[in-house]
N, C-alpha and C positions, 0 to 999 in steps of 0.2 A: 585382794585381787589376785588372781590367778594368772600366772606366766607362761606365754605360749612358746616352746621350743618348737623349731622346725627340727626335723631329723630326715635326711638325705643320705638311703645307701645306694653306695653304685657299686654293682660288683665290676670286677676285672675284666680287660676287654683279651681277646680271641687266644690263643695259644694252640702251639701244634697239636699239645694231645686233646685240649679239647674240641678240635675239630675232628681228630678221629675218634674221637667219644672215651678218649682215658682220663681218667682221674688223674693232674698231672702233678706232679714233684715241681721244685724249684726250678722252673723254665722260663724265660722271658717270653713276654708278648713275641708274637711273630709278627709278619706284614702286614696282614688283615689287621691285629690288632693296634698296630698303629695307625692305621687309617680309621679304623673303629674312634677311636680318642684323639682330641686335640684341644687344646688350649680356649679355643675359642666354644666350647659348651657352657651355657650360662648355669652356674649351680647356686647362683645366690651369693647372697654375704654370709661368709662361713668363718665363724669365732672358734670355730677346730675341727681338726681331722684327725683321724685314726687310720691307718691300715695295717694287714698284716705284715709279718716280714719276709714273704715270699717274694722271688724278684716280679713276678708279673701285677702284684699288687702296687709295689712299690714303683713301678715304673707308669702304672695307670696314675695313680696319684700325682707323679710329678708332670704327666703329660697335659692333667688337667691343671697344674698349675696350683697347687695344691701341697701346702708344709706340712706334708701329714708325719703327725706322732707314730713310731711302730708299736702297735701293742700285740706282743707276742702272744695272745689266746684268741685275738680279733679271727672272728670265722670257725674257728674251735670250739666255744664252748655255746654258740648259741650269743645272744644278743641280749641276754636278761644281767650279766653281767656286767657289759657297758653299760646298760639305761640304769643301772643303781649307781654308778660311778657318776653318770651325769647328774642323774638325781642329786645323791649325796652332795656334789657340788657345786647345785643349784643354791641348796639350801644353806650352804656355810658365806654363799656370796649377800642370802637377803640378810635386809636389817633388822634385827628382833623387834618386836613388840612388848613395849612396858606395857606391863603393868594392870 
């Protein structure tokens, strides 16, 4: 039998530069973006989190309410390195098969 993971990304809500269309450094959310996010958005039952460690990440995270782990390459290198880590993980949790 085959195990369904759900996978839920949300990226970070508003920030100054990204409203003037910059690439932005370590800035927090601004106003917009906290009106963007709140608590009350339903994301499911979530057996984990991840976000970067930038502060606007980390501040979405905890707005949603949300223990998220920092993984320092999250958003860096692309997503193919998380889903192996989940993977990997998956797998050390089933029960082997004898035999």
């Amino acid at each position: 039998m085959s195990e369904v993971v759900r996978l839920t990304l949300v990226s970070h809500a508003m920030t100054d530069a990204m409203a003037a269309g910059r690439f932005p450094t370590d800035e927090p959310l601004n106003s917009v973006g906290h009106r963007q996010v709140d608590a009350s958005i339903d994301l499911g039952v979530t057996e984990r989190a991840y976000c970067g460690p930038e502060k606007r990440t980390r501040q979405t995270a905890e707005l949603l309410g949300l223990q998220a782990s920092i993984d320092q390459q999250a958003g860096r290198s692309g997503l193919r390195p998380l889903a192996r880590r989940c993977a990997r993980r998956r797998a050390a949790r089933r029960p082997r098969r004898s035999g």
